[in-house]
C-alpha positions as CSV (number, residue, x, y, z in Angstrom):
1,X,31.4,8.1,5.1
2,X,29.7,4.9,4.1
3,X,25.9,4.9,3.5
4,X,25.5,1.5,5.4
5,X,26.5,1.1,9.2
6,X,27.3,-1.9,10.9
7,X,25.3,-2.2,14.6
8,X,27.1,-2.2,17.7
9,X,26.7,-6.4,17.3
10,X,28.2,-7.1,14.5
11,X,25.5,-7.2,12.3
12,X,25.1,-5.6,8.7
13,X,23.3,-1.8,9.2
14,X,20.6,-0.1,7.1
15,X,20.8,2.8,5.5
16,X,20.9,6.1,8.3
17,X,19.5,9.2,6.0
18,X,17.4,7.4,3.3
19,X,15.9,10.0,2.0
20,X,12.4,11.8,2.7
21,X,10.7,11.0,-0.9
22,X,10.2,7.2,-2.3
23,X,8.5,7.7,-5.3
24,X,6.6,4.2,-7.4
25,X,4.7,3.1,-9.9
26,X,1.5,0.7,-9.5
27,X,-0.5,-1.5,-12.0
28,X,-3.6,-2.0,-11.1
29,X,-6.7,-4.3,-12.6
30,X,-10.0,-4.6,-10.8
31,X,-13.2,-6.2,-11.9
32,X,-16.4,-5.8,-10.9
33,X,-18.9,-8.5,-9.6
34,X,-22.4,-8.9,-8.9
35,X,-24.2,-7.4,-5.6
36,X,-21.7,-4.7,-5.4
37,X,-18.8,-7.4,-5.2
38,X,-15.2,-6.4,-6.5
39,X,-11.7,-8.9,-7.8
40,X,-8.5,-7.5,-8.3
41,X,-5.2,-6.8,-7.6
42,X,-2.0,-4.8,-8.1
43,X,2.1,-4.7,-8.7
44,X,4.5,-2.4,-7.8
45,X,8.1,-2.0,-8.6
46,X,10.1,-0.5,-6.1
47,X,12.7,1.6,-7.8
48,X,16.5,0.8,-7.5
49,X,16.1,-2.8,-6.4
50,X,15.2,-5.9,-7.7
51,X,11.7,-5.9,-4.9
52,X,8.2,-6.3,-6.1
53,X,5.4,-5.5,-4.2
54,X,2.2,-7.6,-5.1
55,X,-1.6,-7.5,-3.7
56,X,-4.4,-9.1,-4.2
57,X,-8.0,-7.6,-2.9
58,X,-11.7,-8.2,-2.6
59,X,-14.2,-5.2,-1.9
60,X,-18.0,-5.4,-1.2
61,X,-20.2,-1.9,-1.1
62,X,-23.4,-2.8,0.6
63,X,-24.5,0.7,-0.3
64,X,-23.9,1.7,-4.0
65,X,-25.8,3.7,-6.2
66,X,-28.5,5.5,-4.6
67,X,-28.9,9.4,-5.1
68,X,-29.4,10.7,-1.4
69,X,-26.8,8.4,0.4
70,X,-22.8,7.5,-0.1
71,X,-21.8,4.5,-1.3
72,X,-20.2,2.4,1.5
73,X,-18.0,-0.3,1.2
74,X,-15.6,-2.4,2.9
75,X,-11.9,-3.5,0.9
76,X,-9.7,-6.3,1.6
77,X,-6.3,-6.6,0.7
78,X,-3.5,-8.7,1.2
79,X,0.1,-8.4,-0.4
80,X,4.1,-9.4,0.5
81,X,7.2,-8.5,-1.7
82,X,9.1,-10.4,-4.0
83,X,12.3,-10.8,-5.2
84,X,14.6,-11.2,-2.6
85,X,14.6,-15.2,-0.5
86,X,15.6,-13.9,2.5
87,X,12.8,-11.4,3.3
88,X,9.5,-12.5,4.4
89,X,6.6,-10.0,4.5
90,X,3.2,-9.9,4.6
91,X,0.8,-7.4,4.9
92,X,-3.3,-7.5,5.8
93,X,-5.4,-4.4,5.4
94,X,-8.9,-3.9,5.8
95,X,-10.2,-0.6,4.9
96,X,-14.0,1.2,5.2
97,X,-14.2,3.4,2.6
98,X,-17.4,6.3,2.0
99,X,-17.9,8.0,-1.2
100,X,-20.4,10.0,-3.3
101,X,-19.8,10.4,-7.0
102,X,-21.7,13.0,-8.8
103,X,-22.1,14.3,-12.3
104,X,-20.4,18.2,-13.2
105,X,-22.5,19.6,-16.4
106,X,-23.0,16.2,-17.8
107,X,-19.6,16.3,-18.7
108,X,-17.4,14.4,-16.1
109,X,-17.7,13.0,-12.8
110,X,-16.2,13.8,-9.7
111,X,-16.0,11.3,-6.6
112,X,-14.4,12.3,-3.6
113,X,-14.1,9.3,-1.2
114,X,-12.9,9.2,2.5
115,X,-11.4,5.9,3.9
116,X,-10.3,4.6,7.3
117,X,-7.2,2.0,6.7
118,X,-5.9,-0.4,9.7
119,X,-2.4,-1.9,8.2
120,X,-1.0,-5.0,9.7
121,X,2.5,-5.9,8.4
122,X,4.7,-9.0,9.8
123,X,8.2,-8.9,8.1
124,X,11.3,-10.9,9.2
125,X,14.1,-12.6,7.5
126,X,15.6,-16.5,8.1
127,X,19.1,-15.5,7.1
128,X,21.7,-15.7,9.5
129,X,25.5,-14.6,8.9
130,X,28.6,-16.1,10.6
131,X,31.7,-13.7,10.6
132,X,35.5,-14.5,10.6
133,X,36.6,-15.8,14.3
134,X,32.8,-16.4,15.6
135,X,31.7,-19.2,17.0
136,X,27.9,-18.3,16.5
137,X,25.2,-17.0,14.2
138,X,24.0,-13.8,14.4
139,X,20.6,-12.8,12.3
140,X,21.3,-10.7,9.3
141,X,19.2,-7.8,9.0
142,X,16.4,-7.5,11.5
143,X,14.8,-9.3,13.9
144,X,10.8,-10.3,13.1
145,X,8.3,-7.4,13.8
146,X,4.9,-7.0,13.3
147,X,3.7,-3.5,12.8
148,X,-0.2,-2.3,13.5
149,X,-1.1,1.2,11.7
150,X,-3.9,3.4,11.0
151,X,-4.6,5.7,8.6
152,X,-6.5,8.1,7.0
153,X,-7.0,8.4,3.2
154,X,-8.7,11.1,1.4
155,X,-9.2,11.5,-2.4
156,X,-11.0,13.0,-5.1
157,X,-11.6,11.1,-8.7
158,X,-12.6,12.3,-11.6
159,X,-13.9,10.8,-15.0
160,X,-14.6,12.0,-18.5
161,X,-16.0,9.1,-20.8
162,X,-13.1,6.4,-19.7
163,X,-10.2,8.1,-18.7
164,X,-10.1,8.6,-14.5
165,X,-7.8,11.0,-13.0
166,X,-7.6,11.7,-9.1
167,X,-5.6,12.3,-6.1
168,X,-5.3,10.6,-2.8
169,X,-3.4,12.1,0.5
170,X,-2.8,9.4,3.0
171,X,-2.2,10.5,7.0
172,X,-0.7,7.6,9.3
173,X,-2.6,8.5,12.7
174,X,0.3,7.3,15.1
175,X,3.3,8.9,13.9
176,X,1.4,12.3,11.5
177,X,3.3,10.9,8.6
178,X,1.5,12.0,4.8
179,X,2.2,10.4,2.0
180,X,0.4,11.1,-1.5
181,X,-0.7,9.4,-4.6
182,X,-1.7,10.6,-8.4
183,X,-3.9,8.7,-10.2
184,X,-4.2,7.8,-14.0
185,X,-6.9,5.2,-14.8
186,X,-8.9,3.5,-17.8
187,X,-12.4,2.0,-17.4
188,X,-13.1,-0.8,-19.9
């Protein structure tokens, strides 16, 4: 049986039993600014296809640094995916995010941090296809959608001099889907 369906209108299917596990790589850079002010931004390959995912973000804690209360910060990001003309995406996402790093022996540092994510996506393609016989266009893929999501991300970081290593568990509030990350970062 072939792994892509065609819909009951003629138009090219997507794949029915993708799989349960997509698993990426991310670069990325962040720098930060005065008054608790942070740049940066991040790539992403997505495996098996010739799609890039790139963001760009700006973060502001307006509490950072004091011993009896959690940092607390707000994060913007905004990214799309390359490398194919036909798909438009972009995505918005405003996060709050609370943490509280603290020091173990005087050795490393752990930071667990707890974020609340709201995800807006608008994705739709301008191709059209005209088959064999017809005597109009029908839209290739998908329609346009916008998607709203929520989530909630919990992590734990920790440092030794300036290698970082943490976890992150993700939970999308609508639909109880988890996903996870694994960290590896360098502070210079």
């Amino acid at each position: 049986m072939d792994y892509w369906v065609p819909d009951d209108f003629g138009r090219p299917g997507i794949g029915k039993a993708p799989g349960n596990l997509f698993v990426t790589n991310q670069i990325r850079l962040r720098k930060g600014l005065p008054h608790g002010f942070r740049i940066g931004g991040s790539a992403t390959p997505l495996y098996n296809s010739s799609l890039w995912g790139l963001s760009l973000e700006v973060s502001w804690a307006f509490l950072n640094g004091y011993k009896k209360i959690p940092d607390m910060g707000f994060v913007m990001a905004v990214g799309t995916v390359l490398g194919e003309s036909d798909l438009m995406m972009i995505q918005v996402h405003p996060s709050f995010v609370v943490s509280k790093r603290f020091s173990i022996a005087g050795l490393f540092q752990l930071t667990p941090y707890f974020a609340y994510n709201f995800a807006f996506i608008r994705a739709g393609t301008h191709a059209h296809a005209v088959y064999r016989g017809a005597t109009n266009s029908v839209e290739f893929a998908f329609d346009p959608i916008s998607v709203f999501r929520h989530r909630l991300v919990f992590g734990l970081d920790a440092t030794a001099s300036f290698v970082v290593l943490g976890f992150e568990l993700g939970l999308d509030v609508q639909n109880t889907q988890l996903n996870y990350g694994l960290k590896l970062g360098f502070l210079f």
